[in-house]
FIMIRO-660677 format. One record per residue (C-alpha): x, y, z. Coordinates in Angstrom, 1 decimal, always signed. Example, Ala and Ser with C-alpha at 12.3 -4.5 7.8 and 13.67 -1.06 7.14 Angstrom:
# residues 2
<pt><u>+12.3</u><v>-4.5</v><w>+7.8</w></pt>
<pt><u>+13.7</u><v>-1.1</v><w>+7.1</w></pt>
//
This chain:
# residues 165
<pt><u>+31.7</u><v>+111.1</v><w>-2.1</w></pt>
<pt><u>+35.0</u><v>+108.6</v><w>-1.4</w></pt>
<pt><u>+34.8</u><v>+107.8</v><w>-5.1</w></pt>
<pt><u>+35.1</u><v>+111.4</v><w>-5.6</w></pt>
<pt><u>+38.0</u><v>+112.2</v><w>-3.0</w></pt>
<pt><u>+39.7</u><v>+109.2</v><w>-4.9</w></pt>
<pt><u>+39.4</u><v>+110.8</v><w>-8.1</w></pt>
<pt><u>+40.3</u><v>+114.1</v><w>-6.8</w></pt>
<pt><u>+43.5</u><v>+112.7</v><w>-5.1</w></pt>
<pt><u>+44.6</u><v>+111.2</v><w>-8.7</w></pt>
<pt><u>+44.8</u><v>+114.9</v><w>-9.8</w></pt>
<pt><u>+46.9</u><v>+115.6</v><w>-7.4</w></pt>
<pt><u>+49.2</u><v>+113.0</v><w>-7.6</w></pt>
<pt><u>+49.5</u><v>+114.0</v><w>-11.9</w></pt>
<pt><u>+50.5</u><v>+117.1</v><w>-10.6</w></pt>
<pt><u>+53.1</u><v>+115.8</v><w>-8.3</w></pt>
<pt><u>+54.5</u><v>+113.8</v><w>-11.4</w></pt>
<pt><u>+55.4</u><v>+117.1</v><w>-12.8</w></pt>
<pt><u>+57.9</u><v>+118.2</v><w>-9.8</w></pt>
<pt><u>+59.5</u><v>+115.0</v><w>-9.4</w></pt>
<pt><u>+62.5</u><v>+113.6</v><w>-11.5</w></pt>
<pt><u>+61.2</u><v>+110.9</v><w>-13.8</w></pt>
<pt><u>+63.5</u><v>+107.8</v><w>-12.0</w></pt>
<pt><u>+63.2</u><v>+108.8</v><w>-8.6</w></pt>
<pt><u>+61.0</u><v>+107.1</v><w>-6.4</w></pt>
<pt><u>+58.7</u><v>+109.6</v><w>-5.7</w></pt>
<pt><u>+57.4</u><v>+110.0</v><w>-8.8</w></pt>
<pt><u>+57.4</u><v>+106.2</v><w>-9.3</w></pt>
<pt><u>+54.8</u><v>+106.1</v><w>-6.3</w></pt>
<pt><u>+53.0</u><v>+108.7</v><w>-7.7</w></pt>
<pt><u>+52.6</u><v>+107.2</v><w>-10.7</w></pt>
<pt><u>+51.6</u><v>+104.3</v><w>-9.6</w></pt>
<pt><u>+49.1</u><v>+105.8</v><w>-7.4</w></pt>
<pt><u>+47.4</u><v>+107.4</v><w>-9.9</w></pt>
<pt><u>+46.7</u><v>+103.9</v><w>-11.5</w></pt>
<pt><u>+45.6</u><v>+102.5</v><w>-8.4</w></pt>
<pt><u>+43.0</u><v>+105.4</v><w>-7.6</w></pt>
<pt><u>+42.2</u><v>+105.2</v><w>-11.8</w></pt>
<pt><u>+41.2</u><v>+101.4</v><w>-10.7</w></pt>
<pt><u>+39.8</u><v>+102.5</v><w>-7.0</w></pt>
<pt><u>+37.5</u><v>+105.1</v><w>-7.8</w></pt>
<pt><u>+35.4</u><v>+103.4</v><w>-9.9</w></pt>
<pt><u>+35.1</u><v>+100.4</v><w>-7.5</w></pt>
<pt><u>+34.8</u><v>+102.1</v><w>-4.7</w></pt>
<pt><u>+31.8</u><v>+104.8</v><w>-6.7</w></pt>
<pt><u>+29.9</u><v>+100.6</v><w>-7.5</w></pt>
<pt><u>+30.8</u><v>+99.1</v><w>-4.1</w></pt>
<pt><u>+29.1</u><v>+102.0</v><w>-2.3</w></pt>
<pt><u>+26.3</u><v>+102.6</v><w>-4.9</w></pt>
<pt><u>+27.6</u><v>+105.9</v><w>-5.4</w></pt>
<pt><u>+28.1</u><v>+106.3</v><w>-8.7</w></pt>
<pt><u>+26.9</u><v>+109.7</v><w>-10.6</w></pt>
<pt><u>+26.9</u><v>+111.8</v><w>-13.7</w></pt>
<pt><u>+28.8</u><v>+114.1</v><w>-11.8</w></pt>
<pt><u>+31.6</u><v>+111.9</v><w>-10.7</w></pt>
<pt><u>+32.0</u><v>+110.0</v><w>-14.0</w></pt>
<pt><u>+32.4</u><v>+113.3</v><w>-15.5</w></pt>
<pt><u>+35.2</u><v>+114.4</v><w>-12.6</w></pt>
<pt><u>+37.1</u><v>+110.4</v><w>-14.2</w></pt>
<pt><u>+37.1</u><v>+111.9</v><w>-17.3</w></pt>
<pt><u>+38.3</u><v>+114.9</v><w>-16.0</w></pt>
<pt><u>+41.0</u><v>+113.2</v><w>-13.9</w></pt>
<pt><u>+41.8</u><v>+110.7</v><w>-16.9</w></pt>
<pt><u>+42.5</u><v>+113.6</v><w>-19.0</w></pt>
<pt><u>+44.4</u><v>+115.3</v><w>-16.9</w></pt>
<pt><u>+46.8</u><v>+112.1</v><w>-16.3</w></pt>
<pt><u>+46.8</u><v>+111.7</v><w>-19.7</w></pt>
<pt><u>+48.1</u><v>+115.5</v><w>-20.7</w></pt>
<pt><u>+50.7</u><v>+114.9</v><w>-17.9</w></pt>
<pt><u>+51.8</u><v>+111.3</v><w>-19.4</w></pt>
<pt><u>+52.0</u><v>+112.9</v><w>-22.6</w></pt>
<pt><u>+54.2</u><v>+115.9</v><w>-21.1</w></pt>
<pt><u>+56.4</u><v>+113.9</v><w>-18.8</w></pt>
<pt><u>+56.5</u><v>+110.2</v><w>-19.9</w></pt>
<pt><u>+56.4</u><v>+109.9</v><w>-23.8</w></pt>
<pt><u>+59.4</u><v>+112.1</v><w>-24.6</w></pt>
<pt><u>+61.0</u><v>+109.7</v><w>-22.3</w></pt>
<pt><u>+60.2</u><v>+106.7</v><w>-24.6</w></pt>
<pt><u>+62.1</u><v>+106.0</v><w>-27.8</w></pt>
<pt><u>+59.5</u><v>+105.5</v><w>-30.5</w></pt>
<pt><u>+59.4</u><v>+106.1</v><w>-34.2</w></pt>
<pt><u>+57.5</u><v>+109.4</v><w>-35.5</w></pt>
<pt><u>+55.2</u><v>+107.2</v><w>-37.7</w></pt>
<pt><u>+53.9</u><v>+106.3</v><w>-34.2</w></pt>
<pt><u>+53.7</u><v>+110.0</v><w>-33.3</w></pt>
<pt><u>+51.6</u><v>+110.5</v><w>-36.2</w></pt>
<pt><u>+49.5</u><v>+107.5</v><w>-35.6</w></pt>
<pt><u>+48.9</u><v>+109.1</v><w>-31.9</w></pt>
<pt><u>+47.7</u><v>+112.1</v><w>-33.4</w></pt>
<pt><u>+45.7</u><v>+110.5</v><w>-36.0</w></pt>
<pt><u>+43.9</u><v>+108.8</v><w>-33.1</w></pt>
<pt><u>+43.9</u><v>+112.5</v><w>-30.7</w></pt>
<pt><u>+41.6</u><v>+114.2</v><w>-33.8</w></pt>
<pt><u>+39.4</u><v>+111.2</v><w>-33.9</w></pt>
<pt><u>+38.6</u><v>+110.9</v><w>-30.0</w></pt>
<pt><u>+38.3</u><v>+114.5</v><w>-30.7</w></pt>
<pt><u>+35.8</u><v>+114.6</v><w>-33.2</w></pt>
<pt><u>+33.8</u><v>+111.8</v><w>-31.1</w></pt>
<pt><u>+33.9</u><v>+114.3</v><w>-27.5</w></pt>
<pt><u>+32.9</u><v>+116.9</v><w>-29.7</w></pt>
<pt><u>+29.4</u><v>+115.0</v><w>-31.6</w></pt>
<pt><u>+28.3</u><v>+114.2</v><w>-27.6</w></pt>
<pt><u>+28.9</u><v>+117.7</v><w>-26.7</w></pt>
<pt><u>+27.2</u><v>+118.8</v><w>-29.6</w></pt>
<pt><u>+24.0</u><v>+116.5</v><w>-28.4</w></pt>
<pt><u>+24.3</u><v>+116.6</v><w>-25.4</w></pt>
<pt><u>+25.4</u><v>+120.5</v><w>-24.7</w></pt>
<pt><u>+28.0</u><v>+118.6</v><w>-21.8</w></pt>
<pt><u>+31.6</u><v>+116.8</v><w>-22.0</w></pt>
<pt><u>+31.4</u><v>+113.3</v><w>-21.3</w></pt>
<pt><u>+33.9</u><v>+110.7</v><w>-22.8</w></pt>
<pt><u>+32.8</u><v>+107.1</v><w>-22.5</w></pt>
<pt><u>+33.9</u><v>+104.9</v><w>-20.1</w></pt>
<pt><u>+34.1</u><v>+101.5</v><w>-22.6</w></pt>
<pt><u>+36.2</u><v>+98.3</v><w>-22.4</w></pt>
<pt><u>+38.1</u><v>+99.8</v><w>-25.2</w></pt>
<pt><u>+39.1</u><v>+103.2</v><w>-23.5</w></pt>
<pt><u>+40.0</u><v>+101.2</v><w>-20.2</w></pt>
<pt><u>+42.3</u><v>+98.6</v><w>-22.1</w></pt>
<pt><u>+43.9</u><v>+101.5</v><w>-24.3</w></pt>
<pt><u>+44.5</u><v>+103.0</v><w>-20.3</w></pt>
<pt><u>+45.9</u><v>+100.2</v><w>-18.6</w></pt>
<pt><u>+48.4</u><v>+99.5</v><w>-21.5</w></pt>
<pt><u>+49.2</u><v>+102.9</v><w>-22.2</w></pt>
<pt><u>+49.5</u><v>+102.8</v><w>-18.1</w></pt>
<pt><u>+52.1</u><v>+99.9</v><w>-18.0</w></pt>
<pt><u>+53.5</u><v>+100.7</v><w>-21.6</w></pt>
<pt><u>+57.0</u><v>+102.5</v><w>-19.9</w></pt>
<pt><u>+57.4</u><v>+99.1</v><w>-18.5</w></pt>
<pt><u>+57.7</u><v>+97.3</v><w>-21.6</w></pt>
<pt><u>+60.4</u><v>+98.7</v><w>-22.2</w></pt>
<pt><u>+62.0</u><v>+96.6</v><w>-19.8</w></pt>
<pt><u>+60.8</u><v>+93.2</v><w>-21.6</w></pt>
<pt><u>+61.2</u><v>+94.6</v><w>-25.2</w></pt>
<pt><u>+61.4</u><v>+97.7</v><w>-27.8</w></pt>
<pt><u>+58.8</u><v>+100.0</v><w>-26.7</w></pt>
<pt><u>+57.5</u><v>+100.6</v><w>-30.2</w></pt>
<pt><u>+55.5</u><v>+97.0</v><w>-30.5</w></pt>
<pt><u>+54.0</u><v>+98.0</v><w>-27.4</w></pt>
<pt><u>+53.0</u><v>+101.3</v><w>-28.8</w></pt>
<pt><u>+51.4</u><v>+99.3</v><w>-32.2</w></pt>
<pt><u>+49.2</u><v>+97.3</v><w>-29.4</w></pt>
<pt><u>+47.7</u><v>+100.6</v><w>-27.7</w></pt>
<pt><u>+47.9</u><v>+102.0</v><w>-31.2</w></pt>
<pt><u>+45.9</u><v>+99.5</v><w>-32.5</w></pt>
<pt><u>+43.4</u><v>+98.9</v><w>-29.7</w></pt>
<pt><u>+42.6</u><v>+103.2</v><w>-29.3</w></pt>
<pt><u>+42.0</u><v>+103.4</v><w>-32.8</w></pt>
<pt><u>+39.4</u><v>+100.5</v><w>-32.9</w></pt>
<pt><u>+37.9</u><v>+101.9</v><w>-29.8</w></pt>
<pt><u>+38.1</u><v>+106.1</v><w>-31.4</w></pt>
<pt><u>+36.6</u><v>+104.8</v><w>-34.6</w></pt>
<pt><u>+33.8</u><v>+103.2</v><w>-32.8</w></pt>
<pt><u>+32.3</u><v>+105.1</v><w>-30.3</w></pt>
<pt><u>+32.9</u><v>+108.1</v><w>-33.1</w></pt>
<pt><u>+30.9</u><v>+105.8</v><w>-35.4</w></pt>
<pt><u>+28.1</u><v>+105.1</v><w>-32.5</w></pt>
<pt><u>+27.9</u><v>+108.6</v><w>-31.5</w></pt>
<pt><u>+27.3</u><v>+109.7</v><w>-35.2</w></pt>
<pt><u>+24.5</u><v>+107.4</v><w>-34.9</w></pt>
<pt><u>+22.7</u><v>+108.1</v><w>-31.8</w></pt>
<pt><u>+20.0</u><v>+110.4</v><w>-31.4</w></pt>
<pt><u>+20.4</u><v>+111.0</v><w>-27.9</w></pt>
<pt><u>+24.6</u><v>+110.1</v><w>-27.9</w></pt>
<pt><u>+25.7</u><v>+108.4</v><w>-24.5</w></pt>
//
């Protein structure tokens, strides 16, 4: 049930990313609040022995939901080169293609919760920053690099399960 509030509040706080100017502080805290409840409600779902179907499938929820808002409201901020673009796309269809073989066995969304789909989040997460260290673009190759491993995978692993996830 907390893990679930937590989860809940980080949709809220995408949602306040959309009336706030991208510099000010306000939408700094809420962005940073959505990371700390991404990292929170899973802890706090294992600390309490709480965790469920149900409220791995309100993450992904939440998780998408950040991530249509990042993609609206923090990306066209970013200066990167369309061959990235493409490359982001590229990996969209094949996530894609992988939610829809587990829906298709498993007549329910669920998107996996793997090492590879919480790295690509915390770097796509802290990826704005690099922009203060160097040019954005080679931090977009690593997150590039590391969702299109993970996509091709669990597509591949769902393909091959009988009874996917």
């Amino acid at each position: 049930m907390i893990a679930d509030i937590i989860t809940i509040s980080r949709i809220l706080f995408s949602v306040l990313l959309l009336f706030f100017p991208p510099s000010s502080s306000a939408f700094a805290l809420c962005y940073l609040l959505c990371g700390a409840t991404d990292v929170l409600d899973g802890f706090a779902a294992r600390k309490l022995q709480t965790e469920s179907e149900k409220g791995a499938m309100l993450d992904s929820a939440a998780d998408l939901f950040f991530a249509v808002i990042y993609a609206v409201r923090i990306l066209p901020l970013l200066s990167v080169p369309l061959w990235i673009w493409i490359w982001t796309a590229i990996i969209t269809v094949i996530k894609v293609i992988g939610i829809m073989i587990v829906s298709k066995k498993t007549h329910g969304l669920l998107i996996e919760h793997s090492f590879g789909n919480k790295l690509t989040g915390l770097l796509l997460f802290f990826l704005p920053l690099s922009t203060y260290l160097t040019d954005v673009k080679y931090g977009a190759i690593i997150v590039c690099v590391i969702a299109t491993l993970t996509a091709i995978k669990e597509t591949i692993n769902y393909w091959g399960e009988k009874n996917a996830v």
